[in-house]
N, C-alpha and C positions, 0 to 999 in steps of 0.2 A: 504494500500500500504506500501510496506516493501523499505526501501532503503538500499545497503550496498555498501562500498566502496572497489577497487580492492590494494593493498599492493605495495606501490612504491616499484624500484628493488633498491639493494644498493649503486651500482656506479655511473649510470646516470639514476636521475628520470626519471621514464615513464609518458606519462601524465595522469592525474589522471583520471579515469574511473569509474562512477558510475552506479551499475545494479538497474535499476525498476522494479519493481514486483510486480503487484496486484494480484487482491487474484483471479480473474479468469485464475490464468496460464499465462499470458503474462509477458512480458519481454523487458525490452529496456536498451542496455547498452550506456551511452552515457559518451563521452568525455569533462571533464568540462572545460577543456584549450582551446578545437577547438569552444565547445559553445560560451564561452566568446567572441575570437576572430568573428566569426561570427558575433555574437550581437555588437560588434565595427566597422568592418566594415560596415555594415548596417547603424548604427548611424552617422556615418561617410558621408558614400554615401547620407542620406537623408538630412542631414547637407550640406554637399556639393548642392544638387541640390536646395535648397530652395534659398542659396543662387545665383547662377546661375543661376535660375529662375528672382530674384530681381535684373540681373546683363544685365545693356545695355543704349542705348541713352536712354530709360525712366527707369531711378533704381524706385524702390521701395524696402522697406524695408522688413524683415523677417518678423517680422510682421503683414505685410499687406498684403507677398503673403501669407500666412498659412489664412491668414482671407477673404483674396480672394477664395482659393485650398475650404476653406469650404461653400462660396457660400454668403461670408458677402460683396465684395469689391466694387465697383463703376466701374461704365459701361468703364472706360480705363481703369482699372486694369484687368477687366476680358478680356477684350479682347489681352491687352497685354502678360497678363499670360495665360490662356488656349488655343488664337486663335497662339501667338505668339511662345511663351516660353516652356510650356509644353511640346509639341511635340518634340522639341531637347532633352529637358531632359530627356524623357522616352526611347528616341531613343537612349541616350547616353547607358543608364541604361539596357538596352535590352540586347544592342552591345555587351556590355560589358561583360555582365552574359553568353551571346551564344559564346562569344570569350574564356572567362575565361573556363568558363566547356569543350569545345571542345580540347581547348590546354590540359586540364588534363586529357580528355580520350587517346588523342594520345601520351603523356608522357608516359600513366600508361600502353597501349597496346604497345608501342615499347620500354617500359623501357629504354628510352633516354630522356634526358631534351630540346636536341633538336629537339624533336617530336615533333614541331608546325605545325598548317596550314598556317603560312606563311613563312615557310623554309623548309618544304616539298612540297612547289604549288601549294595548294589548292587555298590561295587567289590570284594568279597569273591565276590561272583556272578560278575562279570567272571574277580577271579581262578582261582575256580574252575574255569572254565570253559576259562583258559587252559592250568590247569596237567595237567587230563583231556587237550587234546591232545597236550602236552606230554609228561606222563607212559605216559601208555597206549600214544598213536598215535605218538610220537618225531617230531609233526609240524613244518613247517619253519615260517618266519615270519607265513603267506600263512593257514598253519592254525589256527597259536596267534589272530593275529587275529582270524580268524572264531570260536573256541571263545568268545573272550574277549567276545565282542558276543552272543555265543549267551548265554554263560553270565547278563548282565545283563541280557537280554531275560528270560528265563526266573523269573527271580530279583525283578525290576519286577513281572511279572504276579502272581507267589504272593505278592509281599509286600500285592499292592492286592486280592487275593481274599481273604485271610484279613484285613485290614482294613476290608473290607466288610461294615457292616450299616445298612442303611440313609441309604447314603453313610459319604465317609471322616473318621471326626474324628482332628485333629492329634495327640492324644496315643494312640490308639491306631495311628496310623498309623507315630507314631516308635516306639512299644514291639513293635509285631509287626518291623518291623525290624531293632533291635537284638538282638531273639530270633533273626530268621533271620541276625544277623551273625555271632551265634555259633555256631551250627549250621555255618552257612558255613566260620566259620575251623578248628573242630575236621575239618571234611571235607578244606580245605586241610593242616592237618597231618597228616592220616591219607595223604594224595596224598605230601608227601614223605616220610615213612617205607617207601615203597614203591616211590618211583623209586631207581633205579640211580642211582652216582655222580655221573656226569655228567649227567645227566638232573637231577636234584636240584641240581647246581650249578648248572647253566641256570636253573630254576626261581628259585633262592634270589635270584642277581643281576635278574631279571627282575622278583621280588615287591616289592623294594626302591624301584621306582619309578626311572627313569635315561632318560636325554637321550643317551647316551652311545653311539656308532657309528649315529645317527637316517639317514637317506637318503629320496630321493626316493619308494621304496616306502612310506611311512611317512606323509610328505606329503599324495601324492593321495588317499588313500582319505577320509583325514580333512580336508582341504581340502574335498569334495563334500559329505561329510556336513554340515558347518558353513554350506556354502552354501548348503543346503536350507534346515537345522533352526535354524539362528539366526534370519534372519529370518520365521520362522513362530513362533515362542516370541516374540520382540520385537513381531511384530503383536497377540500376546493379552497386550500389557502392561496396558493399562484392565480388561478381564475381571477378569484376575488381582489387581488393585488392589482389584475389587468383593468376588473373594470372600475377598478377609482380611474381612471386615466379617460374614462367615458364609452360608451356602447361600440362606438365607432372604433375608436382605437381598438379596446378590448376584441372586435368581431374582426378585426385586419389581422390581428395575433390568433387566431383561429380561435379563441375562445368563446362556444356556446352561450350566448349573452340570455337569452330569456330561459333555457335548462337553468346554468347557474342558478340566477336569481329564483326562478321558483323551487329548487331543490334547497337552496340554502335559509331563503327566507322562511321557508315549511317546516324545515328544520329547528330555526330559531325561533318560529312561535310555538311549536311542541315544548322545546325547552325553555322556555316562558311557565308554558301551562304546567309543566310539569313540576317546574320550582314552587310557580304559586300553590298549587294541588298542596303541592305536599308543606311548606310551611308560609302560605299568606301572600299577599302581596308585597315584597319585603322593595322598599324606597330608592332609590338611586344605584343598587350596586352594578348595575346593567350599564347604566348613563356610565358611571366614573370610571370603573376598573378600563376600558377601552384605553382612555385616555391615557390615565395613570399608566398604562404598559406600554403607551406607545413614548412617553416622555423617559419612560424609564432606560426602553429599550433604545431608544432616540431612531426608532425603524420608520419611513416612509408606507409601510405595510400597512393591512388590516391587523399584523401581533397576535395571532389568532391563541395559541397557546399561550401566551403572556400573559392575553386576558381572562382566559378562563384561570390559570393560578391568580390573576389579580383577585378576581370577585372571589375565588374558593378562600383568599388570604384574609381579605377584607370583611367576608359576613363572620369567620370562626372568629375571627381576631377581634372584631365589635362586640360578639357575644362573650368573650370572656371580659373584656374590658366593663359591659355593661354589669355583669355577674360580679365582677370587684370591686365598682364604683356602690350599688346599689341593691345586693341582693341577688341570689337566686330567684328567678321566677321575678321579679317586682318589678321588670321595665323590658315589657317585649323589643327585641331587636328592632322591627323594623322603625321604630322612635327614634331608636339611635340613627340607625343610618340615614333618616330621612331629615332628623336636623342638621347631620355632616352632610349630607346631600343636599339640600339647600344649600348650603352656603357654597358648597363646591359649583352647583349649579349658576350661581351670582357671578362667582368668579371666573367662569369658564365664559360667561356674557359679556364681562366688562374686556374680558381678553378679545373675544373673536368681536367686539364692539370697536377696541383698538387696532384689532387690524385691518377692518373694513369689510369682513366678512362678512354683517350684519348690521 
């Protein structure tokens, strides 16, 4: 195997790029700046959840979970960590990876940084869709799920219909969205004006976005999902790199411009739905981690992998943070993220404000 190095430019380094080569013809060029970062945030996130893991009315220490997770611990450690603990974590860890990578496909297709799923309405769809099972049918977990993945399906497709006219351009694809977010969310409040107490209580804690009583039901569904739809969103990283550069370009480069986008964008409303299903509509993590891997990474790309460890880094690492600031259980995640998301969202305006992109 041969390795050679690509020639920084003179004014502002590019990130260094390394081509592999073995000797049967194959080729991998990789980027050793987005690697790195990668492999930190990774260390990061699993750093984070061990601890988080050892974080509640029964701490345990680092450790002892690692020597529990390997199968050494004592019958209340294991039940507090695998029956108890795990499940949040992984749900966080899931959430996060299916928020992050989704927010980067809808960036990279609408070449807007405000091409999120939850400022275009997708998770507004989702919720919608949970809170009609919810409200109407008084359905149990297994339902609200399914209404929740229904409701972003449905909400995905009419947002990419009425976006359509002669293919999708970026700013009409973020502004038909933002129209349906609000449609959406006046539907959601018209839904709780109409459930019963309790019913309406369920809902309100649910819309909040929470990690909070997560279990293995919770896990597999979205475990499967992820193990489909990531790696199929991660093989259309190059596609996706051609068509920021626009349809035209992208289609001179042989790249399938309407396959792509509806393959990838189908993709990242399932992993929308699937995150919300399984813990809530959780706040910005979709919007920011994109960003945040591509500043990190300093990549012209869509960062596809960057982002989903960004958002997987970003929901584990708020939930312990919120769990050490305030309690177990006393301040669902998606609060946190949504008031760090705001603000991120102000800043991310007043930038693309400065630079004349808006």
């Amino acid at each position: 195997m041969s390795t050679d190095t690509a020639t920084p430019g003179p004014a502002r380094a590019r990130p260094a790029v390394r081509a592999l080569r073995t000797a049967g013809g194959l080729s991998l060029r990789l980027d050793v700046r987005a690697t790195l970062v990668v492999l930190l945030l990774l260390a990061v996130a699993l750093t984070a959840s061990v601890a988080l893991i050892g974080t509640g009315d029964f701490p345990i220490p680092p450790g002892d979970v690692l020597r529990t997770l390997t199968g050494g611990g004592t019958p209340a450690e294991e039940f507090v960590v695998h029956d108890l603990r795990l499940p949040r974590v992984l749900v966080a860890l899931l959430a996060g990876t299916a928020l992050g990578l989704a927010g980067a496909v809808f960036q990279s297709v609408s070449r807007n940084p405000l091409g999120s799923p939850d400022v275009i309405g997708l998770a507004q769809g989702s919720t919608a869709g949970a809170l009609l099972v919810i409200v109407l049918f008084h359905g149990g977990t297994a339902a609200v799920a399914a209404g929740s993945v229904a409701g972003g399906l449905l909400t995905g497709a009419a947002i990419y219909a009425l976006a359509w006219k002669r293919g999708v351009h970026g700013h009409r694809f973020v502004l038909v969205g933002i129209a349906a977010a609000a449609v959406l969310t006046a539907v959601i409040g018209y839904l709780l004006t109409k459930a019963n107490l309790t019913d309406a209580a369920r809902a309100t804690v649910w819309m909040v976005g929470s990690l909070n009583g997560r279990d293995w039901s919770q896990v597999w569904p979205l475990l499967a999902v992820c193990a489909v739809l990531v790696p199929l969103v991660l093989g259309h990283g190059r596609p996706l790199r051609m068509l920021e550069m626009g349809d035209d370009a992208a289609h001179a480069l042989g790249v399938p411009v309407e396959r792509t986008r509806i393959v990838t964008m189908g993709a990242a409303v399932l992993l929308t739905a699937a995150a919300t299903a399984a813990a809530g509509p959780i706040a910005f993590v979709a919007l920011s981690s994109p960003q945040l891997a591509r500043r990190l990474t300093r990549s012209p790309g869509p960062c596809l992998t960057a982002a989903a460890c960004t958002g997987a880094t970003l929901l584990v690492t708020a939930d312990w943070a919120c769990q050490q600031a305030f309690g177990a259980g006393r301040l669902p995640v998606g609060a946190v993220t949504g008031m760090l998301g705001g603000c991120y969202l102000l800043w991310l305006l007043y930038t693309e404000r400065r630079a004349g992109r808006i």
